[in-house]
C-alpha positions as CSV (number, residue, x, y, z in Angstrom):
1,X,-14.1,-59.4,-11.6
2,X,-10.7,-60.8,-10.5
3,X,-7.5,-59.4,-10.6
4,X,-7.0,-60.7,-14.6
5,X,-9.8,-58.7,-15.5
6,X,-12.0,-61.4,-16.1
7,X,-15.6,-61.7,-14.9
8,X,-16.3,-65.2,-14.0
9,X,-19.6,-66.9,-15.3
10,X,-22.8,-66.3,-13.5
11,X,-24.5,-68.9,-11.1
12,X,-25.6,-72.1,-13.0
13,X,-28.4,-73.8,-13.1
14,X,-28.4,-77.3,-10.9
15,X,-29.5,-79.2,-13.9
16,X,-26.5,-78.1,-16.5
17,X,-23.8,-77.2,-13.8
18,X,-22.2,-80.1,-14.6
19,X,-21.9,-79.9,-17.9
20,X,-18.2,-79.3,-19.1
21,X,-18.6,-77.2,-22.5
22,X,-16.3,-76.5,-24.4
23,X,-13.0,-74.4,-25.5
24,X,-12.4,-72.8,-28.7
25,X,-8.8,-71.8,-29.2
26,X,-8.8,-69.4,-32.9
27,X,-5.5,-69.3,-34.3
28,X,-5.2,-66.4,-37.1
29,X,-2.6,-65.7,-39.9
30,X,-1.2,-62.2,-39.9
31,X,-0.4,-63.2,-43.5
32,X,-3.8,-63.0,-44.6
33,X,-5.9,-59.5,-44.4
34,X,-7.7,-59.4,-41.2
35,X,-11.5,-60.4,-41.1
36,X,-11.1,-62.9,-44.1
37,X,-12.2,-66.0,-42.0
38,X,-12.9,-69.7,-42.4
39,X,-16.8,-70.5,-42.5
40,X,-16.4,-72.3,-39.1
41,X,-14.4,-69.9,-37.4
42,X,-17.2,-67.8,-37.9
43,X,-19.6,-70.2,-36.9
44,X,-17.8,-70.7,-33.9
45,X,-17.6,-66.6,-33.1
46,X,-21.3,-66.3,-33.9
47,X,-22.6,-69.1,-31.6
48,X,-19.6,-68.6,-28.5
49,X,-21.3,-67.5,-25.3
50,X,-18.2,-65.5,-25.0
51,X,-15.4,-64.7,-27.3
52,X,-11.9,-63.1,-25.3
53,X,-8.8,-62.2,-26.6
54,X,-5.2,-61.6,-24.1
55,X,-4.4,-58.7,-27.4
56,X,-6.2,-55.4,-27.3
57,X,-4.3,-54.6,-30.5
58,X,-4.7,-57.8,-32.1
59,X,-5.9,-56.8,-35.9
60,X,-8.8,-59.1,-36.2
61,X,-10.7,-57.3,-33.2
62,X,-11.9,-54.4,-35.1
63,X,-13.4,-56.8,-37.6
64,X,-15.1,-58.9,-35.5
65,X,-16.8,-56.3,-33.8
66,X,-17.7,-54.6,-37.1
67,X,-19.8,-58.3,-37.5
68,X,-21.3,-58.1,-34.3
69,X,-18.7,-60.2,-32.1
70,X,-18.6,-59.1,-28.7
71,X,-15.1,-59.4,-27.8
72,X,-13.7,-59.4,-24.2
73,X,-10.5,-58.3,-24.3
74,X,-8.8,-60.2,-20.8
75,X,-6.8,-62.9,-20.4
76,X,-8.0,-65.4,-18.1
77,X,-5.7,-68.3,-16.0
78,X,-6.5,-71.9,-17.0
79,X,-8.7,-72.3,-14.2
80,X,-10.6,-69.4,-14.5
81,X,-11.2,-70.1,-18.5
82,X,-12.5,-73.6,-17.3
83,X,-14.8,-72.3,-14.7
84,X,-16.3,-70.2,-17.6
85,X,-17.1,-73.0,-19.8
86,X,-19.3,-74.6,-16.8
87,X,-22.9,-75.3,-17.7
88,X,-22.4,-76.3,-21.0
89,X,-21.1,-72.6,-22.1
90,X,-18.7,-72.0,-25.3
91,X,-15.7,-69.8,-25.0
92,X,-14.0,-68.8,-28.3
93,X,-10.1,-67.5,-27.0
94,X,-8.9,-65.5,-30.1
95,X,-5.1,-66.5,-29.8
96,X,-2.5,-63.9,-30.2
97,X,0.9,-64.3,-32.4
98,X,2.3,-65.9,-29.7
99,X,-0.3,-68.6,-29.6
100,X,-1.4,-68.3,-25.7
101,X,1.4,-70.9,-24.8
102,X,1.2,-70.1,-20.9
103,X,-3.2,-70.6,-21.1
104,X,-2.3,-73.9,-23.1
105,X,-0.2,-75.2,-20.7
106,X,-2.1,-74.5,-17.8
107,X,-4.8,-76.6,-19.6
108,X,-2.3,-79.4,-20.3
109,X,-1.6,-79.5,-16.6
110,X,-5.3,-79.2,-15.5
111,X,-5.8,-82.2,-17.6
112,X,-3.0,-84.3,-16.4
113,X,-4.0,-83.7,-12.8
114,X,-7.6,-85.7,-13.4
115,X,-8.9,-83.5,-10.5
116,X,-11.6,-81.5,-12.6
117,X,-14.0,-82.5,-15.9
118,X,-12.1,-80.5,-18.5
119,X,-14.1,-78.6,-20.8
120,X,-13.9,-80.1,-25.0
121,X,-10.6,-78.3,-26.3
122,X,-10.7,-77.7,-29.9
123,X,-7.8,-75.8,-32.1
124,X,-9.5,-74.3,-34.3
125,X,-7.5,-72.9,-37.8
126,X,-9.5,-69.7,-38.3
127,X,-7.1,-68.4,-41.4
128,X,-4.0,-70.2,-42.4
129,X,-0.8,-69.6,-44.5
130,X,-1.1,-70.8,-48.4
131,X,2.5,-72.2,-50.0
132,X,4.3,-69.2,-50.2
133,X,3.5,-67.0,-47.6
134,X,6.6,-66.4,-45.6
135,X,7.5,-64.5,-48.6
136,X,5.6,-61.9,-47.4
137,X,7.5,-61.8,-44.2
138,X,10.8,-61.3,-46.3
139,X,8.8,-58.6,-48.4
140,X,7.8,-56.5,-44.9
141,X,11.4,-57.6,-43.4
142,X,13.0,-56.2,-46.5
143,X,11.2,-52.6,-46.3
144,X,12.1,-52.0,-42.6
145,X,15.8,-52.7,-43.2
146,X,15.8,-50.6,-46.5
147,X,14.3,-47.5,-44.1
148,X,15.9,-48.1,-41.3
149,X,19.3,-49.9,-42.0
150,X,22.3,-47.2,-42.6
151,X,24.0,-49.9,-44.7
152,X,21.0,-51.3,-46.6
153,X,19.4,-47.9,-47.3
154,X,22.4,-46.8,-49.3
155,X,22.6,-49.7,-51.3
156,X,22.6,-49.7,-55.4
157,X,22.0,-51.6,-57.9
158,X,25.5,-51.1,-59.3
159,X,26.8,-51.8,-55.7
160,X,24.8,-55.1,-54.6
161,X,26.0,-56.8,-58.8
162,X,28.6,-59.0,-57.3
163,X,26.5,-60.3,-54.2
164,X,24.4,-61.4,-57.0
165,X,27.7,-63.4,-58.9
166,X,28.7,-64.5,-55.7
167,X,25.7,-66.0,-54.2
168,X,24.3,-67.8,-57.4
169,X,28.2,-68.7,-57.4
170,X,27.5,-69.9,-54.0
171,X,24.4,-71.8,-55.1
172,X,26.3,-73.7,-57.9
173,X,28.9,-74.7,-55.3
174,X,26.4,-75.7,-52.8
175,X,24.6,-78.3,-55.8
176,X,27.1,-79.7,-56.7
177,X,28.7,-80.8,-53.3
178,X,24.3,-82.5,-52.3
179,X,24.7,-80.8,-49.0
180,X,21.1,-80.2,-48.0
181,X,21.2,-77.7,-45.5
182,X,23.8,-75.4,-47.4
183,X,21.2,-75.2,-50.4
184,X,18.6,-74.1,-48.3
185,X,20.3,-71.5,-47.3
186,X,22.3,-70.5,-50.3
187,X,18.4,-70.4,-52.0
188,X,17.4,-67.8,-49.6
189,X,20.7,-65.9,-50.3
190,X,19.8,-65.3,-53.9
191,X,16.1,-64.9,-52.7
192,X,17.3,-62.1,-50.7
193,X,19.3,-60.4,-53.7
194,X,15.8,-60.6,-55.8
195,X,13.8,-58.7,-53.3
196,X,16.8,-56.5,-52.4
197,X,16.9,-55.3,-55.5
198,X,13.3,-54.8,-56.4
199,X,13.0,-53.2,-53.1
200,X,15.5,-50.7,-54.4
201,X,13.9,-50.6,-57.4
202,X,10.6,-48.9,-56.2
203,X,13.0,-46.2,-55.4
204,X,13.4,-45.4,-58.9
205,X,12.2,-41.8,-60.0
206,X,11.7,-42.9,-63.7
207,X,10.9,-46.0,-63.8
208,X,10.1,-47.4,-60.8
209,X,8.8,-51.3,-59.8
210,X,8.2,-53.8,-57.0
211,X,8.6,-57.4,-55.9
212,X,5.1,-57.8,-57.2
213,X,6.0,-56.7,-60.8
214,X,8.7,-58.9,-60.6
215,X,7.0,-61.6,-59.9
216,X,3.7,-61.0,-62.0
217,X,6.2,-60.5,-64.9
218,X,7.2,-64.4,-64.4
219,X,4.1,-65.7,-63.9
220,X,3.2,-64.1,-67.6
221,X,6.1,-65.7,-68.8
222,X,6.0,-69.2,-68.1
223,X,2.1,-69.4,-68.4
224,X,2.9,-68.0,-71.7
225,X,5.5,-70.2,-72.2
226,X,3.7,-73.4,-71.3
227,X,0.9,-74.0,-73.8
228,X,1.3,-77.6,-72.9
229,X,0.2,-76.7,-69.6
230,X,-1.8,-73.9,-69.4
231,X,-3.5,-73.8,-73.0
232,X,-4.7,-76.1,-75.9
233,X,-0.7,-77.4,-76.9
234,X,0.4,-80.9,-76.3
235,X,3.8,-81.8,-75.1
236,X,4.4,-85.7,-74.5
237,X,8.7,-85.7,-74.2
238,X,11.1,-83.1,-72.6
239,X,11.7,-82.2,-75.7
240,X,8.7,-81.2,-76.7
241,X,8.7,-78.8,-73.9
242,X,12.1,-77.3,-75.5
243,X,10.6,-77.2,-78.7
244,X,7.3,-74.9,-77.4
245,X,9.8,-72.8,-75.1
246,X,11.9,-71.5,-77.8
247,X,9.3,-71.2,-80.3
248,X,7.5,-68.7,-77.9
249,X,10.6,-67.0,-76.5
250,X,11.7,-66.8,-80.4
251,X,8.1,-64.7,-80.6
252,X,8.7,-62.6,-78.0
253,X,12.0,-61.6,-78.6
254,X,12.0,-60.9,-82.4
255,X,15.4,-61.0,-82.5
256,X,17.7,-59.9,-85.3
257,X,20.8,-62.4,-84.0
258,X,20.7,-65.8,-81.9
259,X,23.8,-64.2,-80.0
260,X,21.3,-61.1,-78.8
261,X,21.0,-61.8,-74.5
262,X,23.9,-64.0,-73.8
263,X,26.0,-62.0,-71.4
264,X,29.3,-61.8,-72.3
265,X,30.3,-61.0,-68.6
266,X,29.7,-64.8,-67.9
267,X,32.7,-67.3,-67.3
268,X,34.4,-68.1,-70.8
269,X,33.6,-71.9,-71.2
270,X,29.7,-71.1,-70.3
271,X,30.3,-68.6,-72.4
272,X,31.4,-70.6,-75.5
273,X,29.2,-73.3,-74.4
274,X,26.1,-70.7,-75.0
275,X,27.1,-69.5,-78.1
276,X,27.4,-73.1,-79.8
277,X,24.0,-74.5,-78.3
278,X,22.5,-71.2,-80.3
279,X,24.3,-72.0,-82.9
280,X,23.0,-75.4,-82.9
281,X,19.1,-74.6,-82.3
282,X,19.0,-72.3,-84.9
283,X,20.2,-74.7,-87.7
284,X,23.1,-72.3,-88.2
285,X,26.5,-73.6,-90.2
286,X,29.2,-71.2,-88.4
287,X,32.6,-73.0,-88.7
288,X,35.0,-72.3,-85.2
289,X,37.2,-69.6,-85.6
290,X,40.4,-70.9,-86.3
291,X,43.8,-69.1,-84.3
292,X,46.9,-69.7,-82.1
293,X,46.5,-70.1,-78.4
294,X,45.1,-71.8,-75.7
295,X,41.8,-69.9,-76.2
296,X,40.7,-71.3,-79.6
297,X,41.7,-74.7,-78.0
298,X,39.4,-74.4,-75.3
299,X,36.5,-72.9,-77.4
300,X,36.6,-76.2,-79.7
301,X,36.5,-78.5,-76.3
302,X,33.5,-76.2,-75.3
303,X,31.5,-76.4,-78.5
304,X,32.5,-80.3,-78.2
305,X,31.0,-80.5,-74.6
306,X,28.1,-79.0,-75.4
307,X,27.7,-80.9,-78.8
308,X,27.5,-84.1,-76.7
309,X,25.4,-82.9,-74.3
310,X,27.6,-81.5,-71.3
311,X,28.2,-78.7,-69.4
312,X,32.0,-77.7,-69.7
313,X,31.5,-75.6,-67.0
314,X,30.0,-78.4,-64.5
315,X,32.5,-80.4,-66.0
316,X,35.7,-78.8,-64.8
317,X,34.5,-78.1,-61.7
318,X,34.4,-81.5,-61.1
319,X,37.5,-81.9,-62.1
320,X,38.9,-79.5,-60.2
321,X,37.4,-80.5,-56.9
322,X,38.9,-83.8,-57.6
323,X,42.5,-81.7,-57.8
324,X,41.4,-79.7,-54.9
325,X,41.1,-83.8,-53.0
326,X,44.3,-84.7,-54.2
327,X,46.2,-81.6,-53.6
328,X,45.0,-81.9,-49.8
329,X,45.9,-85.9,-49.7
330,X,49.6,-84.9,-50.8
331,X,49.2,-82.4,-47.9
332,X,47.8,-84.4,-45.0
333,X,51.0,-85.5,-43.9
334,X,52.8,-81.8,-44.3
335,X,50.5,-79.3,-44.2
336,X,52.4,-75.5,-45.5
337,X,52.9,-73.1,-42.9
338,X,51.9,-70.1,-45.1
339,X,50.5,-70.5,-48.7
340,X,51.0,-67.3,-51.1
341,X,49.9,-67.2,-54.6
């Protein structure tokens, strides 16, 4: 045994000396529960003539053992790994998180230097991540800052409401202006606030709930809400679609006004906006209130907008970035000193 720790193989045969082998690099997720394998990566463990792994600690050990798997735990050089392989041998390298960069690279250079008969490498995917499995990483990334965090673990519902305006505020902006990049990032912001606040949420001495309720309680909804896709309904037109969503949601809701869940916290043309598309859906005849001031004015421009199919809100944003452009092209040539409202 060397100074790695790794007992080189025995003597060969004259007849199969020669004979390269073969290298098994096993990658593992740590996002899927240790043990739950691919058919070949067992395969692969079962028939190795040795299996090592660099990580004593590494979660799938006690597992494979458990089936069996003799597992060396060492971590060989490049040369030393290709010396085991000799005589035709299998060695299965369970990689660690890291992915044994410095033993892959050896091997690259072993390779490159065409003075030895390198073993067959083979990368072999022994669990891998399904769509939407960093979210798990956020989930476990969320709990250690919520316990450990003297900011984050004082945090409130109540507290963390207009981190929720701004970001989806944020989001809107970051839309509308195509950049690429920015939306990425302004989705994670508002993905942050949803787990933020269902990790706080499990806090709750009454009534208390997780990320996972959260997110079982959507995938209810829109199964539920998409016969056309998940049941015996047909939909052939977008509106179509409408029509089954609101029939269902009108179901599940039972409610005793079309004006029941539209925040009135929300800006005032969405605002009027939401109020005439109910108005509209239902079948409703509800004349706009009549009044002096600017307010009834702009309520009759919103139920106009959204009679012909725009947003009002979208709408004079637009506008006003193109204000925003002009005020700054009156203002390239003297830009103010100091700006005060």
């Amino acid at each position: 045994m060397n100074a790695t720790g790794f007992e080189p193989a025995p003597d060969q045969d004259p007849d199969t000396a020669s004979a390269p082998g073969r290298i098994v690099l096993l990658t593992t997720s740590h996002r899927v529960a240790p043990g739950l394998l691919s058919w070949p990566a067992w395969q692969a463990l079962r028939t190795a003539d040795r299996v090592l792994c660099a990580d004593g600690a590494h979660p799938q050990l006690p597992y494979l053992r458990e089936a069996g798997t003799a597992v060396d735990e060492t971590s060989p050089t490049a040369e030393e790994l290709v010396g085991a392989c000799a005589g035709g041998h299998t060695v299965v390298v369970v990689a660690t998180g890291e992915g044994e960069p410095a033993l892959t690279d050896g091997l690259a250079r072993l390779a490159g230097s065409g003075r030895i008969q390198m073993p067959e490498l083979e990368l072999l995917p022994a669990s891998y991540d399904l769509p939407g499995a960093r979210l798990l990483d956020l989930v476990q990334v969320m709990d250690r800052i919520r316990a450990e965090c003297p900011w984050s673990s004082q945090q409130t519902h109540e507290g963390l409401a207009k981190y929720g305006i701004e970001e989806a505020y944020e989001l809107v902006e970051a839309i509308e202006e195509g950049d690429r990049d920015e939306l990425r990032e302004e989705l994670g912001d508002v993905l942050l606030q949803v787990v933020f606040h269902s990790r706080i949420a499990e806090e709750d001495p009454d009534a208390p709930f997780s990320v996972d309720d959260v997110a079982g309680g959507i995938v209810a909804k829109l199964i539920h809400r998409h016969p056309h896709v998940f049941g015996d309904e047909t939909a052939g037109t977008p509106e179509e679609v409408k029509a089954h969503w609101l029939r269902t949601k009108a179901i599940e809701k039972q409610r005793s006004s079309v004006t029941e869940g539209i925040p009135l916290g929300q800006p005032g043309l969405a605002l009027a906006a939401k109020l005439a598309s109910r108005v509209r859906t239902a079948g409703l005849e509800v004349p706009l209130p009549r009044g002096e001031g600017i307010g009834y004015e702009l309520l009759a421009l919103a139920a106009r907008a959204e009679a012909e199919g725009v947003d009002p809100e979208t709408a004079l944003r637009a506008a006003a970035r193109a204000y925003r452009d002009a005020i700054r092209d009156v203002e390239a040539p003297h830009p103010p000193d100091n700006v005060k409202e």
